[in-house]
N, C-alpha and C positions, 0 to 999 in steps of 0.2 A: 447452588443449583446451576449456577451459571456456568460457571467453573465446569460442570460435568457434563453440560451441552457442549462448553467448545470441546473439552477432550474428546465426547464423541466426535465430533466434527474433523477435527484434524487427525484421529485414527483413520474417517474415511477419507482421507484428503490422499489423493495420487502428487506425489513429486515428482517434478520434472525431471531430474535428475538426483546422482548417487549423493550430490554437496547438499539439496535440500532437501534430501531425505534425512541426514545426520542432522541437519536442522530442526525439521520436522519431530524429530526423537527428542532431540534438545530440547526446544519450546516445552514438549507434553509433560517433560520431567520435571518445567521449570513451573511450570502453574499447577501441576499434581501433590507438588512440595511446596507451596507457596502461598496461602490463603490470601494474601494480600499481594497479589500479583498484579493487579489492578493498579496500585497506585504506585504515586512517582516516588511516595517516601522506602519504597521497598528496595534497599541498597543494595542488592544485588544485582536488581535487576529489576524489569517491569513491561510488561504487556504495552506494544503502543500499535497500532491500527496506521494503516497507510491505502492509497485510494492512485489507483494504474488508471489515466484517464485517457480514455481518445474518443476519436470523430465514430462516429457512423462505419463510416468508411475502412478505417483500421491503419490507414496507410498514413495519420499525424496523430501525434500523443502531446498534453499537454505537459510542461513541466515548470519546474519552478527553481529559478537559480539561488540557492540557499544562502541567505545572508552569512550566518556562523558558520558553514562548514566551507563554502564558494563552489558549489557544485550543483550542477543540473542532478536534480531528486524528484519523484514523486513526490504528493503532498502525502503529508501525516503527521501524527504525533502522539502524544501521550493520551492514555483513558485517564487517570487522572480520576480514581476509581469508576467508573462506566466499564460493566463486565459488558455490554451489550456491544461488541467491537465492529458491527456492521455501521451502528449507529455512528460511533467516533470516527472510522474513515469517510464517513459523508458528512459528516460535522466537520472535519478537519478538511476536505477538499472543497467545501462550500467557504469557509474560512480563508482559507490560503488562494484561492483561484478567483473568488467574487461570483462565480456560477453555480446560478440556482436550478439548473433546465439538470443537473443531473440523474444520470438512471443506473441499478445495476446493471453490468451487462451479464451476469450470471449470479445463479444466487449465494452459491458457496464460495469457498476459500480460492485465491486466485494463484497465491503464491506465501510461500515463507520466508522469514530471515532471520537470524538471530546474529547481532553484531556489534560490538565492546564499542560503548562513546568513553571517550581519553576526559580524563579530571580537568576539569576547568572550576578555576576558582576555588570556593568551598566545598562542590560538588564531587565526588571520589570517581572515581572510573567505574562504570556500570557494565552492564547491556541490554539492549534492546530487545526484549522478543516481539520480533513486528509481526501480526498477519493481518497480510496487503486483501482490498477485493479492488474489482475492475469496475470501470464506469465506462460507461457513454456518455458523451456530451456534445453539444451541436456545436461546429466551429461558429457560427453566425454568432454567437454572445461571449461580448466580449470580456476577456479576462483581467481581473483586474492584481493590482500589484498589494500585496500584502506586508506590514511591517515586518515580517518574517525573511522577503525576501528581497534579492536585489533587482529580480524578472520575473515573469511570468510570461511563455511563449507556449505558439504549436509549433510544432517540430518536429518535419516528416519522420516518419519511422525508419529511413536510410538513412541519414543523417546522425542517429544517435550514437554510432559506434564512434564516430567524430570528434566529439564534445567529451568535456571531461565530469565521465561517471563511472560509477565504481561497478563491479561484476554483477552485483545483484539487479541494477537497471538495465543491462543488459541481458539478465534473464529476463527479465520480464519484457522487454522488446520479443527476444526472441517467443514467446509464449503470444504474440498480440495476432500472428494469423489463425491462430485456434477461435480466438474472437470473432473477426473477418465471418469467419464459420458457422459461428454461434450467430451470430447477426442475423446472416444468410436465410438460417434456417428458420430464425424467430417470425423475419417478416415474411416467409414464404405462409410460415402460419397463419402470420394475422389478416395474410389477402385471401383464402379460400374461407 
């Protein structure tokens, strides 16, 4: 059943653009043919959840300098069976980040990915079908450093094209004044 909520979900999911949209295709194909897409033993691949954090404000995003790969990333990871993949990305950024103050900032799908992790070890080359959602969280608490990673910083949102990340963080930068918006308009609601 779960499995057929997200399909619903990500059929109505808008892509940003034409590369996550073919993404978008990808994923639906991959958990529609995959009853065990949930978990990490499904060697072809596997469902993992990822969590786009920033301020209030929109203008710093949290990240996290990945110990195994050496790259500023979002937090995330594996469901690790948990079909409920909103739950796993706040699981996984309360985990990785040490902040508990987190909030959606919207309730659906933020963003897509689908993207091949290279054989390490006894492990084969897979990939990843990530769907990311967005948070809020207050700069004032602070982040704390996870065995997972080498950092954990804010990091204006000018700054990210800077640092070394790979295109999909970059989409999701670019998507984070839609947020800005979103914000805007949530606390305009909750003052009248």
């Amino acid at each position: 059943m779960k499995r057929a909520a997200l399909l619903a979900e990500l059929a109505a999911y808008v892509p940003f653009d034409a590369r996550e949209r073919k993404m978008q295709a990808e994923i639906a194909r991959f958990i529609a043919a995959h009853e065990t897409c949930f978990e990490r033993t499904s060697h072809a691949g596997h469902v993992t959840a990822s969590a786009w954090v920033v301020d209030e404000s929109g203008a710093w995003v949290l990240l996290t300098h990945h110990r195994k790969l050496g790259k500023w990333l979002q937090f995330g990871g594996h469901a690790d069976g948990d079909p409920d993949v909103r739950a796993v990305a706040l699981r996984e950024a309360r985990e990785e980040s040490g902040l508990a103050r987190l909030r959606f900032a919207q309730h659906g799908v933020y963003d897509l990915d689908a993207h091949e992790i290279p054989a390490r070890g006894e492990e084969a080359a897979h990939v990843h079908y990530d769907i990311r959602f967005a948070f809020f969280a207050d700069r004032a608490e602070q982040p704390v450093v996870s065995e997972e990673s080498h950092d954990v910083r804010w990091i204006a949102l000018s700054e990210i094209a800077s640092l070394d990340v790979d295109d999909s963080v970059l989409r999701l930068a670019a998507k984070t004044p839609a947020l800005r918006v979103l914000h805007t308009i949530q606390s305009a609601g909750r003052s009248t």
